[in-house]
Backbone and ligand atoms as CSV (ligand in chain L), in Angstrom:
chain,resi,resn,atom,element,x,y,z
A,1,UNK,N,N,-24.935,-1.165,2.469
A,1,UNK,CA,C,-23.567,-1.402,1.982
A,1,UNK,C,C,-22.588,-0.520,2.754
A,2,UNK,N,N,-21.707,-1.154,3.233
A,2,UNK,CA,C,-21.005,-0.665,4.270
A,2,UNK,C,C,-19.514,0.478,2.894
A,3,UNK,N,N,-18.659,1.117,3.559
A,3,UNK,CA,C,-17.869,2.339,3.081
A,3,UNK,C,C,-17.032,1.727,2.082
A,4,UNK,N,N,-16.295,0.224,2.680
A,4,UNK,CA,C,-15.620,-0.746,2.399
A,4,UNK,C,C,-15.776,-1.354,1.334
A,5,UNK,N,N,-17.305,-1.964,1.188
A,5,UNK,CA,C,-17.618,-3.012,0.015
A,5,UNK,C,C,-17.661,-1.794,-1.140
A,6,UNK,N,N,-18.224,-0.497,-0.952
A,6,UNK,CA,C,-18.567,0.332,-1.792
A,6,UNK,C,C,-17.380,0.392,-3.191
A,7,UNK,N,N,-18.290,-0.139,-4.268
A,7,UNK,CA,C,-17.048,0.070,-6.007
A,7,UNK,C,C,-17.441,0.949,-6.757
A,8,UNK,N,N,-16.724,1.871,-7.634
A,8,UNK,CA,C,-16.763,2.961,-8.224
A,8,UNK,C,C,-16.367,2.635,-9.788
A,9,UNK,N,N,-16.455,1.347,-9.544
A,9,UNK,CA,C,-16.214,0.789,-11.238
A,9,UNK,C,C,-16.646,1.858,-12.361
A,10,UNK,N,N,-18.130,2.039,-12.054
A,10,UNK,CA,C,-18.846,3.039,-13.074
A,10,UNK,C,C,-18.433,4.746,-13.026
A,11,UNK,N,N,-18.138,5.108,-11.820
A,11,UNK,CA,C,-17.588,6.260,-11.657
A,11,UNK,C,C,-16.172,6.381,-12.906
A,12,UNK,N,N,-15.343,4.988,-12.236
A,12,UNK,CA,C,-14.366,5.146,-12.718
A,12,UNK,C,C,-13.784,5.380,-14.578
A,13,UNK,N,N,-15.117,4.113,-14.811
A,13,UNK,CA,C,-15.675,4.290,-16.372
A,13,UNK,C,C,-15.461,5.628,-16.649
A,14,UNK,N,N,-16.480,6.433,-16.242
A,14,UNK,CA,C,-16.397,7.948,-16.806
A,14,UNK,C,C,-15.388,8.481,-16.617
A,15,UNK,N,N,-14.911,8.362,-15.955
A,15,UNK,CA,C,-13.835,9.254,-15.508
A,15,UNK,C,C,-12.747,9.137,-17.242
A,16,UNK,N,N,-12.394,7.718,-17.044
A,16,UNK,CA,C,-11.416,7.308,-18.234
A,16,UNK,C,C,-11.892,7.492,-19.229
A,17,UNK,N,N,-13.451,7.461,-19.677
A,17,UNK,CA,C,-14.090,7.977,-21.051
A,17,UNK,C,C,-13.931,9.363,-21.222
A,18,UNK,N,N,-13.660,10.386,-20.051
A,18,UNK,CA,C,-13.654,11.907,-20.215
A,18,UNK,C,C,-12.273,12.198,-20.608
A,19,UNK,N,N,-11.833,11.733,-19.494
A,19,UNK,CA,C,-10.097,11.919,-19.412
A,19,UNK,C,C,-9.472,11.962,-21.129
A,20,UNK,N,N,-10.011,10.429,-21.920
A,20,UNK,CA,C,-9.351,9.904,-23.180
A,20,UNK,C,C,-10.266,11.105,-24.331
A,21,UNK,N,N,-11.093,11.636,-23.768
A,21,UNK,CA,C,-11.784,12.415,-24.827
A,21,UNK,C,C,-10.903,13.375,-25.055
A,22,UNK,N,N,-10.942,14.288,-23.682
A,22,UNK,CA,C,-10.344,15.460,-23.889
A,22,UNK,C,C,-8.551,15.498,-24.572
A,23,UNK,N,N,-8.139,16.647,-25.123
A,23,UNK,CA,C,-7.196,16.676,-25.612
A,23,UNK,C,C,-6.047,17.447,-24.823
A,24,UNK,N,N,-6.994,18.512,-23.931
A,24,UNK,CA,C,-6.416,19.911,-23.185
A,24,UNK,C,C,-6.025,19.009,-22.169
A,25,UNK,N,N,-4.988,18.894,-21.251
A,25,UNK,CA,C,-4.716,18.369,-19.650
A,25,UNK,C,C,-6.109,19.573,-19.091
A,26,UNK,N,N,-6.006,21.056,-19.296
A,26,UNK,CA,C,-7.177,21.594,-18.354
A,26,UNK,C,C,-8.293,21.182,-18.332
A,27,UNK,N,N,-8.879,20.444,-19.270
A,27,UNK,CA,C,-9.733,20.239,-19.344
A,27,UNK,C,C,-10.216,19.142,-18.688
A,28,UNK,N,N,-9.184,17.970,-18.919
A,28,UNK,CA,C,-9.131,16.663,-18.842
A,28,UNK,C,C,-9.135,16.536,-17.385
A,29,UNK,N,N,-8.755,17.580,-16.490
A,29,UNK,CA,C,-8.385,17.399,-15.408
A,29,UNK,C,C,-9.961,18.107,-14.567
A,30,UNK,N,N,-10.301,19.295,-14.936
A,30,UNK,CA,C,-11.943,19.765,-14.687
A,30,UNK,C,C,-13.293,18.662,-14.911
A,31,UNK,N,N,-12.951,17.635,-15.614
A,31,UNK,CA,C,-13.933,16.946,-16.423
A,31,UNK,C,C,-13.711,15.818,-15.016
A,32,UNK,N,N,-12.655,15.642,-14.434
A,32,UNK,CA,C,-12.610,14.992,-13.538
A,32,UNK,C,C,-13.121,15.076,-12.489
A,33,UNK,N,N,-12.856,16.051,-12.006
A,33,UNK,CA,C,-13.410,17.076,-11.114
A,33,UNK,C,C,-14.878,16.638,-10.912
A,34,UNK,N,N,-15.405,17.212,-11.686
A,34,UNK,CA,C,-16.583,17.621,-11.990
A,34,UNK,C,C,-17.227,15.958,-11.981
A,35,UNK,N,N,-16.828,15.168,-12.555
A,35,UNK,CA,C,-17.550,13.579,-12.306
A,35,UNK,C,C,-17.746,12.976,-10.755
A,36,UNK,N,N,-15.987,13.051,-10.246
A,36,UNK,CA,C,-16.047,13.122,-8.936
A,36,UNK,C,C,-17.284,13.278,-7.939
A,37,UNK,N,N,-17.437,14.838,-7.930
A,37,UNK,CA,C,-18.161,15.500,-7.091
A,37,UNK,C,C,-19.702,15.318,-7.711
A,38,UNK,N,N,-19.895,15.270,-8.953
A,38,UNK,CA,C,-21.187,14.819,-9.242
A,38,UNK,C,C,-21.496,13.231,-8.709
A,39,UNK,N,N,-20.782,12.709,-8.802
A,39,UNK,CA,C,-20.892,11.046,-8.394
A,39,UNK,C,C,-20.817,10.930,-7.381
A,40,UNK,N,N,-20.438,11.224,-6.452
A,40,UNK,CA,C,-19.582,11.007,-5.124
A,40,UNK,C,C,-19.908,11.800,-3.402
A,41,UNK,N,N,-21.225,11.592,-3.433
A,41,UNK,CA,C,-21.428,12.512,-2.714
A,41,UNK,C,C,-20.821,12.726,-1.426
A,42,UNK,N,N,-20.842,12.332,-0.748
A,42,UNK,CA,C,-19.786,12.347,0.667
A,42,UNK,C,C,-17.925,13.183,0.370
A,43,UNK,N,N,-18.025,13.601,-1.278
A,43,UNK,CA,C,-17.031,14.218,-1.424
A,43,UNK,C,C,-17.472,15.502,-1.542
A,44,UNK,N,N,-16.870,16.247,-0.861
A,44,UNK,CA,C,-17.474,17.748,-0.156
A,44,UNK,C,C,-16.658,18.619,-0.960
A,45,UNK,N,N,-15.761,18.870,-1.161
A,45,UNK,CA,C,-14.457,19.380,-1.909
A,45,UNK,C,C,-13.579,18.449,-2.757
A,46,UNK,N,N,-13.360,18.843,-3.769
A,46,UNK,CA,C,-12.308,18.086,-4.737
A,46,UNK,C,C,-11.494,19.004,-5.762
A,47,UNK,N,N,-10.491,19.327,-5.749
A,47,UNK,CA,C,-9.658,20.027,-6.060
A,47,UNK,C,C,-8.369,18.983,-6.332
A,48,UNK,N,N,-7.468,20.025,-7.799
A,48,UNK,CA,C,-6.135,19.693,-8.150
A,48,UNK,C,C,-4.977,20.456,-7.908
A,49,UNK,N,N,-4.675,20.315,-7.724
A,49,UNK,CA,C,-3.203,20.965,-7.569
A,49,UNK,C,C,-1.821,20.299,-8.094
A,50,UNK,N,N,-1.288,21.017,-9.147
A,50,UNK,CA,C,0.007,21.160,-9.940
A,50,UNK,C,C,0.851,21.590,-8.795
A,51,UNK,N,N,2.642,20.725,-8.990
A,51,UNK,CA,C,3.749,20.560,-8.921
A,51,UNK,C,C,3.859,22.582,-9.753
A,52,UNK,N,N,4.513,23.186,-9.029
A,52,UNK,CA,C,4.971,24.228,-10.027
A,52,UNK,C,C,6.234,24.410,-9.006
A,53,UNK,N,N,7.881,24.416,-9.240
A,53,UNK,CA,C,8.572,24.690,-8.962
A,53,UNK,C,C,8.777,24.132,-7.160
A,54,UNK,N,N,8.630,24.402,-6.238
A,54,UNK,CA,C,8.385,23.891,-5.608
A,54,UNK,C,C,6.991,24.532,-4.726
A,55,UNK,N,N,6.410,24.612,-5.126
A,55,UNK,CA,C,4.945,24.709,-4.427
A,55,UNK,C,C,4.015,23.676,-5.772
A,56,UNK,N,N,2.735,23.619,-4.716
A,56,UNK,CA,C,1.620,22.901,-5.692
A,56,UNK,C,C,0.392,24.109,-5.421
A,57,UNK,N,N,0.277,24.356,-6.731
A,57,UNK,CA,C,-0.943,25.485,-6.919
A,57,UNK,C,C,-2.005,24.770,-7.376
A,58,UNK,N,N,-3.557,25.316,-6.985
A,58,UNK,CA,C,-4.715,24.746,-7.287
A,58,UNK,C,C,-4.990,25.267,-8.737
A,59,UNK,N,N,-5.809,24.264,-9.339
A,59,UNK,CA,C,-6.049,24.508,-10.677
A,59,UNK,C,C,-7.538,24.314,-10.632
A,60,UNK,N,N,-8.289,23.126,-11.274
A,60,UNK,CA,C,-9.817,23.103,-10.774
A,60,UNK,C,C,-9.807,22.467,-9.459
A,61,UNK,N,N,-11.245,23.143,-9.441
A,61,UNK,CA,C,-11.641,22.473,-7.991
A,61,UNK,C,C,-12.862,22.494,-8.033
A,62,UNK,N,N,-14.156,21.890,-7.092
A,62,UNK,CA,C,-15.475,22.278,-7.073
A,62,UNK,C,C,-15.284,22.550,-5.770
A,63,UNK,N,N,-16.577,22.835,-4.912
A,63,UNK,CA,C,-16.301,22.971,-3.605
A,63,UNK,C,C,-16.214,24.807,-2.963
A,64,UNK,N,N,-16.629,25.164,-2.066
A,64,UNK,CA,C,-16.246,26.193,-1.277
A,64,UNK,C,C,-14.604,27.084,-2.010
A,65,UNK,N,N,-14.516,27.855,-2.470
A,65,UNK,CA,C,-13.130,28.970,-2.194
A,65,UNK,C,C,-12.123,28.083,-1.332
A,66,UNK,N,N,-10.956,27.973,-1.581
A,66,UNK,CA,C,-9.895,27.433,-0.323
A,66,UNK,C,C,-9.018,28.676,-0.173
A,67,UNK,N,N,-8.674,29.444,0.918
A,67,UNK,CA,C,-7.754,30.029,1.058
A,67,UNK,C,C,-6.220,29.064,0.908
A,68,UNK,N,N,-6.041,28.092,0.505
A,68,UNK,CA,C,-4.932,27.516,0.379
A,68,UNK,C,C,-4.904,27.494,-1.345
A,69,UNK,N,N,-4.123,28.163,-2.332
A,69,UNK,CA,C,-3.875,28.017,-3.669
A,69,UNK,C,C,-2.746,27.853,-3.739
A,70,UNK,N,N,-2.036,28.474,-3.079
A,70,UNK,CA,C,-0.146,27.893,-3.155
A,70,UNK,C,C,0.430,27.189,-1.718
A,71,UNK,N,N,0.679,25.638,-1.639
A,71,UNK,CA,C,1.277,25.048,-0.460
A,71,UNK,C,C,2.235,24.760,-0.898
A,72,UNK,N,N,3.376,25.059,-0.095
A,72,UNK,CA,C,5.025,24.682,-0.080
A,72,UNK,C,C,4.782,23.445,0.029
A,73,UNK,N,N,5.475,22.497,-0.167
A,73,UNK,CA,C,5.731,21.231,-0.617
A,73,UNK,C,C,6.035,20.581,1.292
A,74,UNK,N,N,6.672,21.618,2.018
A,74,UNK,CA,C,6.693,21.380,3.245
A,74,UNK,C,C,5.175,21.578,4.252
A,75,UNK,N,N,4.622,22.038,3.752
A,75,UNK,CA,C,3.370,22.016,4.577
A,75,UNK,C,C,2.132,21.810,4.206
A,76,UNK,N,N,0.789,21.275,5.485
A,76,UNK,CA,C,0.248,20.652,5.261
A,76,UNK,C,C,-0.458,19.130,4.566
A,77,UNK,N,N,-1.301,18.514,4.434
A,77,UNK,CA,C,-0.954,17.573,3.947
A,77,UNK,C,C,-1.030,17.014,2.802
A,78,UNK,N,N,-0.843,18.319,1.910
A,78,UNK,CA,C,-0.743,17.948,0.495
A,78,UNK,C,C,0.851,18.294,0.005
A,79,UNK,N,N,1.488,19.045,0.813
A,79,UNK,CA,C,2.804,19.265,0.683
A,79,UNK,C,C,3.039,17.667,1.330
A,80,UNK,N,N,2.687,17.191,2.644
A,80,UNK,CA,C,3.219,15.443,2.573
A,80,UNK,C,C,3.202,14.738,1.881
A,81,UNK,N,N,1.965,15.038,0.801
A,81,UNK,CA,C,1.699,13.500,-0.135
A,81,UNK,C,C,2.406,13.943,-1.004
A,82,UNK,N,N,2.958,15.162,-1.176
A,82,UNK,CA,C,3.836,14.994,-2.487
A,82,UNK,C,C,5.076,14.783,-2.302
A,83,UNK,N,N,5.531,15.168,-0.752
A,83,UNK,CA,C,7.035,15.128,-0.705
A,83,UNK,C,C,7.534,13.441,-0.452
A,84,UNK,N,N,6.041,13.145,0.457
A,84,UNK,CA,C,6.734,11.734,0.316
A,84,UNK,C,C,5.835,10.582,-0.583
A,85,UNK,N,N,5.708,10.983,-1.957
A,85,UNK,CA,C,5.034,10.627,-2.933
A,85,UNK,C,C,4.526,9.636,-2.572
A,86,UNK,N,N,3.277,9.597,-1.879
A,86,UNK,CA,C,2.277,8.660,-1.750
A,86,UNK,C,C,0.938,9.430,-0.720
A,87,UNK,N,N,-0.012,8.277,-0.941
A,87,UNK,CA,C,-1.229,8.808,-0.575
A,87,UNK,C,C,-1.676,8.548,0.698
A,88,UNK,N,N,-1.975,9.837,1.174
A,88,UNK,CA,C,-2.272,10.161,2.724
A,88,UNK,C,C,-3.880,10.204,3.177
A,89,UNK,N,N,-4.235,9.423,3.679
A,89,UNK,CA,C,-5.498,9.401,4.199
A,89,UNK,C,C,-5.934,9.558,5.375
A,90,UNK,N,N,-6.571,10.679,5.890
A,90,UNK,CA,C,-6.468,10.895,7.280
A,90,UNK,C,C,-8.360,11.024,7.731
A,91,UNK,N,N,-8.436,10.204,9.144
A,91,UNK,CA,C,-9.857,10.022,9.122
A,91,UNK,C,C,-10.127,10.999,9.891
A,92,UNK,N,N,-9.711,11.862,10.600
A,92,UNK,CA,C,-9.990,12.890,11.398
A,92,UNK,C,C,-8.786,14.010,11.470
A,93,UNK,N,N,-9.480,15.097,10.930
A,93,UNK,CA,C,-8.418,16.066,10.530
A,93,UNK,C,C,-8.521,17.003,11.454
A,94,UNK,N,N,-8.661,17.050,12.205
A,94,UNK,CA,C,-8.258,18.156,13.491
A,94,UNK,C,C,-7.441,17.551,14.732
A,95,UNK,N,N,-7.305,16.180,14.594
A,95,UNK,CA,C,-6.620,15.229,15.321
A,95,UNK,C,C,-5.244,14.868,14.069
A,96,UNK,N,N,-5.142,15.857,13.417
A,96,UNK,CA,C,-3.472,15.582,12.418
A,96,UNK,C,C,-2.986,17.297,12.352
A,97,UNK,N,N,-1.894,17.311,13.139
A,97,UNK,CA,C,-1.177,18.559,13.498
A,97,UNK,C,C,-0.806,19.504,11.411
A,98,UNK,N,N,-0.464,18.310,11.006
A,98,UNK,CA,C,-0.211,18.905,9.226
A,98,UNK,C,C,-1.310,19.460,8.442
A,99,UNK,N,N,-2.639,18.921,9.399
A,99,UNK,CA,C,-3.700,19.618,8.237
A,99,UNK,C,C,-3.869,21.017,8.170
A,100,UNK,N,N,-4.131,21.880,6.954
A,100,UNK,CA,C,-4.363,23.091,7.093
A,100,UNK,C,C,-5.951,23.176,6.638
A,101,UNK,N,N,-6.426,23.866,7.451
A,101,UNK,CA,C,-8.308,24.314,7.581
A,101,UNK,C,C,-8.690,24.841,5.751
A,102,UNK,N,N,-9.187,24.144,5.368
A,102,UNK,CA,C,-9.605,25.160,4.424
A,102,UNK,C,C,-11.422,25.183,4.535
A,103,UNK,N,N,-12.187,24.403,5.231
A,103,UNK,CA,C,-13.547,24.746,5.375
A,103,UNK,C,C,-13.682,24.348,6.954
A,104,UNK,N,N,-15.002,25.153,7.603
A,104,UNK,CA,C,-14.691,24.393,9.184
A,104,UNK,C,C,-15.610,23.028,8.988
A,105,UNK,N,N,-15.961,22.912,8.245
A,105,UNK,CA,C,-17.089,21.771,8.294
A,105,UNK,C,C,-16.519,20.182,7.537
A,106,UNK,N,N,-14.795,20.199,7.309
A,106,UNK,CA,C,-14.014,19.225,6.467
A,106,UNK,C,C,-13.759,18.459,7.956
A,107,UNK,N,N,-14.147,17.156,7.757
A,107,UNK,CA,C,-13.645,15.828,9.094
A,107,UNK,C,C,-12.769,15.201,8.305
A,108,UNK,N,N,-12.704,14.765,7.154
A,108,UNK,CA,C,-11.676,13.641,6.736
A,108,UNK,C,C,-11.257,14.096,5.378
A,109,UNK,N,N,-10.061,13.610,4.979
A,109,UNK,CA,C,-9.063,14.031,3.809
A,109,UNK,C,C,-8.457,13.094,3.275
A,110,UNK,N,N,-8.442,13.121,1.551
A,110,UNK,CA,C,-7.563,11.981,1.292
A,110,UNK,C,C,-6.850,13.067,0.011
A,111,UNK,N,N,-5.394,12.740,0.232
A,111,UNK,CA,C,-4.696,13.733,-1.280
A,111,UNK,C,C,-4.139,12.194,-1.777
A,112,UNK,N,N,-3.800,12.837,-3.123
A,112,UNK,CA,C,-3.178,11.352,-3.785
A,112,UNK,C,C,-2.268,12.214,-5.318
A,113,UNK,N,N,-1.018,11.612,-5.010
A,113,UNK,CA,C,-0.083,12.156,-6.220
A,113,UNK,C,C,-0.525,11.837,-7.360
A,114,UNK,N,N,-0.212,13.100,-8.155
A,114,UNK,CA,C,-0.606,12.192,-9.818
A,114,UNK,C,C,1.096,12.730,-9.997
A,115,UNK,N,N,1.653,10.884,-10.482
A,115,UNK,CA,C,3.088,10.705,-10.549
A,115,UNK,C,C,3.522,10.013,-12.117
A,116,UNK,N,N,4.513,10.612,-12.441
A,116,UNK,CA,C,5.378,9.941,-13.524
A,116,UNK,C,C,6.107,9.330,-13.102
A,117,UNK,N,N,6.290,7.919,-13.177
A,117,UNK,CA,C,7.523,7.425,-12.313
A,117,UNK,C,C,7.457,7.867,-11.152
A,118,UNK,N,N,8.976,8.184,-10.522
A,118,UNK,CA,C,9.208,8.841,-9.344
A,118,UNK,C,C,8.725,10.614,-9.044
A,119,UNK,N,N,8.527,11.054,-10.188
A,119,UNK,CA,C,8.352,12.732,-10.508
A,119,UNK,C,C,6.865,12.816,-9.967
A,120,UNK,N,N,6.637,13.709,-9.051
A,120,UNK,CA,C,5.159,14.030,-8.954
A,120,UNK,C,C,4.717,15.589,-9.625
A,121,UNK,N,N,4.062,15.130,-10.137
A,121,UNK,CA,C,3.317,16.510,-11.259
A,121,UNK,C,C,2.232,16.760,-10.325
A,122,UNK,N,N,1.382,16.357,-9.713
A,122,UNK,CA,C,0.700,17.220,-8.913
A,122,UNK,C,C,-0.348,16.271,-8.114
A,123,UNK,N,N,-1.399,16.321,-7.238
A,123,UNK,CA,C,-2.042,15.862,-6.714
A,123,UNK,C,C,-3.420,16.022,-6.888
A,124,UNK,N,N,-4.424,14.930,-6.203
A,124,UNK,CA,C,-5.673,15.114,-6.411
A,124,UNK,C,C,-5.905,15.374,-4.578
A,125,UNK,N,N,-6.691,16.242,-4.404
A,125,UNK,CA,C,-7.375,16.232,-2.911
A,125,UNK,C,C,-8.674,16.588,-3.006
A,126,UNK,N,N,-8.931,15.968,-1.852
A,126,UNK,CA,C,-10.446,15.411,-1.866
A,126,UNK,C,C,-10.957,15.887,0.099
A,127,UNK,N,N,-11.960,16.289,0.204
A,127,UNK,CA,C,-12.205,16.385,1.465
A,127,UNK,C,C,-13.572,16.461,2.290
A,128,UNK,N,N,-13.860,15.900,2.936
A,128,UNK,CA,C,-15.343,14.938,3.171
A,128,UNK,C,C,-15.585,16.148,4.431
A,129,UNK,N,N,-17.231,16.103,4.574
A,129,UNK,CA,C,-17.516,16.590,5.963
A,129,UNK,C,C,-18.253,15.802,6.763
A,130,UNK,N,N,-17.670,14.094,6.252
A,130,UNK,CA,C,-18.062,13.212,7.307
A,130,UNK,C,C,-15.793,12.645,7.247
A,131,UNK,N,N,-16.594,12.039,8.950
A,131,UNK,CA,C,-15.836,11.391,9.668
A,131,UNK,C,C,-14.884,9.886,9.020
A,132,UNK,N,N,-14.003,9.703,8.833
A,132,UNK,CA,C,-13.320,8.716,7.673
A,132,UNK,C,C,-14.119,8.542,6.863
A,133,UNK,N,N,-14.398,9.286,5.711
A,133,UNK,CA,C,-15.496,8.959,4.780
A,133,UNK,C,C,-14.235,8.379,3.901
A,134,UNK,N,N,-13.197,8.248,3.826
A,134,UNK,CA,C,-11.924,7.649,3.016
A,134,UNK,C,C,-11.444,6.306,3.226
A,135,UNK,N,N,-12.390,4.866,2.503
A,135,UNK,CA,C,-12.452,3.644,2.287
A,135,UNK,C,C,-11.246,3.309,1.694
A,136,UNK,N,N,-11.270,2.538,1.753
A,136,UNK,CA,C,-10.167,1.562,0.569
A,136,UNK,C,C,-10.756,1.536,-0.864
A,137,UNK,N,N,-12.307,1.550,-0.955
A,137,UNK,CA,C,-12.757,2.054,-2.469
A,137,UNK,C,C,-11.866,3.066,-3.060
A,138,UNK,N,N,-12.167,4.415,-1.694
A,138,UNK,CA,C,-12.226,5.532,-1.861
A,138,UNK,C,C,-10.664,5.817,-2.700
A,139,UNK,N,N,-9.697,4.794,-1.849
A,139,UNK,CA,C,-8.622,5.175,-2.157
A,139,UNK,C,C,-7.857,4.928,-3.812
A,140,UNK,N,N,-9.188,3.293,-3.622
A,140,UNK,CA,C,-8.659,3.076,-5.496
A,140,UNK,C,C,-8.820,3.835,-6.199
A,141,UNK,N,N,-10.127,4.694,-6.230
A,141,UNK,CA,C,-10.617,5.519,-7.275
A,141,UNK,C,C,-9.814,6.420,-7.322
A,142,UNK,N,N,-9.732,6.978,-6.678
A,142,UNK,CA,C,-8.737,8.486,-6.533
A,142,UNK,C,C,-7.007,8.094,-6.949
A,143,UNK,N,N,-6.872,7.166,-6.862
A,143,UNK,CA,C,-5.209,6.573,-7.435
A,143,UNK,C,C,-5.578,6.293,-8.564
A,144,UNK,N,N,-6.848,5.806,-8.926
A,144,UNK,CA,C,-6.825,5.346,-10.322
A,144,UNK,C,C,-7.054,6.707,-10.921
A,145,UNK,N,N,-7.822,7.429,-10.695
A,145,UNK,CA,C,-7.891,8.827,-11.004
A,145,UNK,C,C,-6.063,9.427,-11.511
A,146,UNK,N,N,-5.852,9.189,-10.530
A,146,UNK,CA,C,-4.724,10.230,-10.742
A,146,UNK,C,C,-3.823,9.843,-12.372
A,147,UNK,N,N,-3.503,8.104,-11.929
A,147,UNK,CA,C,-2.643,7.365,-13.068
A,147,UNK,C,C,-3.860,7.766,-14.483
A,148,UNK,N,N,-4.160,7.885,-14.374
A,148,UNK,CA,C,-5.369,8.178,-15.982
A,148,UNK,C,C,-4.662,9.834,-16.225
A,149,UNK,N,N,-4.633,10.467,-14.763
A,149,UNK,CA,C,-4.311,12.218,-15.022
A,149,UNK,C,C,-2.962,12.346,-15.911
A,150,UNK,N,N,-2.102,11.364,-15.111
A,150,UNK,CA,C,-0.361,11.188,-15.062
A,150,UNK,C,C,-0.631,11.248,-16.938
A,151,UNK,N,N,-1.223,10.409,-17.772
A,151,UNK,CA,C,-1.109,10.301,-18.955
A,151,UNK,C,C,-1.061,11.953,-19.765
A,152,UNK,N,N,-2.067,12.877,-19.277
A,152,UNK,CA,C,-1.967,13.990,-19.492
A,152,UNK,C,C,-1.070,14.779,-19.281
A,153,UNK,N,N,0.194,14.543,-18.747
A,153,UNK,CA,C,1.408,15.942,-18.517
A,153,UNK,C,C,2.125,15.102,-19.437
L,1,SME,N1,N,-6.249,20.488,3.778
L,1,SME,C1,C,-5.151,20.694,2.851
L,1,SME,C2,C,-5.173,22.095,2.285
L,1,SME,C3,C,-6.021,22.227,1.096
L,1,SME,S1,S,-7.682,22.406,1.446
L,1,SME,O1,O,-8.174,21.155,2.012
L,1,SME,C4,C,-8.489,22.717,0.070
L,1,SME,C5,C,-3.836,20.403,3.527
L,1,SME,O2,O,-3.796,20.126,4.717
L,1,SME,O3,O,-2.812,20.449,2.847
C-alpha cells in the first residue's frame, strides 16, 4: 500500500473518542499526542504548540527534547503555518531555508493550525525521519486532528 492510498479512519476514531472523553484541553491535547505517535509510526516527533501572545510555545510532545519551545510567529515553519493560517508540508527539510533543526535525523515536516475561524490557537507539528513521509492521508488526519483540538479552547 502505497503513502497515498494509506487511511487513518481508525487512528482517527481514537483520536475523537479521547479528545470527547477528556474534559482538561491538557489533557485532551497529550491523549493526542500520544495516539499519534503510538499509531503512526513513520511519525518521529509530534508535538503542540499554543498561540501565546505572539509566539507559539510547546506544550506536549513525544519525541526527542526540541531546543525550539518558543517560535516567533515570524520564524521557521511553524511560525509560517500560523501566520499564514494554513498547513505546510514540506518533503525535504534541509532543501526549505524556514526550517529550524530540531533533530539531525528529521527529512520531512508537516505543521497544521488548530483554528477558530480565522484565530489560530495553536498548531500541531509532526516530523518524520523519512523523506516526504507527508501524504495526503497524512494531511487529513492531522487537520482532522487539529478541528477536534479547536473544540477544546
Ligand atoms: N521544525 C520546526 C521547529 C520545531 S521542531 O521541529 C520540534 C520549524 O521549522 O518551525
Amino acid at each position: 500500500m502505497t503513502m497515498a492510498t494509506t487511511t487513518y479512519d481508525g487512528v482517527l476514531a481514537e483520536i475523537k473518542a479521547a479528545v470527547g472523553a477528556e474534559h482538561e484541553r491538557e489533557a485532551a491535547l497529550r491523549r493526542s499526542v500520544e495516539i499519534l505517535k503510538a499509531r503512526v509510526p513513520h511519525y518521529t516527533w509530534i508535538g503542540i504548540y499554543l498561540l501565546d501572545d505572539h509566539e507559539l510555545v510547546l506544550g506536549p510532545f513525544l519525541g526527542k527534547p526540541s531546543p525550539h519551545t518558543r517560535i516567533p510567529l515570524h520564524r521557521g515553519l511553524c511560525g509560517a503555518a500560523a501566520s499564514e493560517r494554513r498547513t505546510i508540508v514540506v518533503d525535504n527539510v534541509d532543501a526549505d531555508p524556514r526550517y529550524l533543526a530540531c533533530s539531525l535525523e528529521t527529512r520531512s515536516e508537516i505543521v497544521a493550525p488548530i483554528m477558530r475561524g480565522d484565530e489560530v490557537l495553536g498548531e500541531i507539528d509532526i516530523d518524520s525521519d523519512r523523506p516526504a513521509a507527508f501524504g495526503p492521508s497524512d494531511r487529513a488526519l492531522v487537520e482532522a486532528t487539529a478541528t477536534l483540538l479547536a473544540a477544546k479552547f
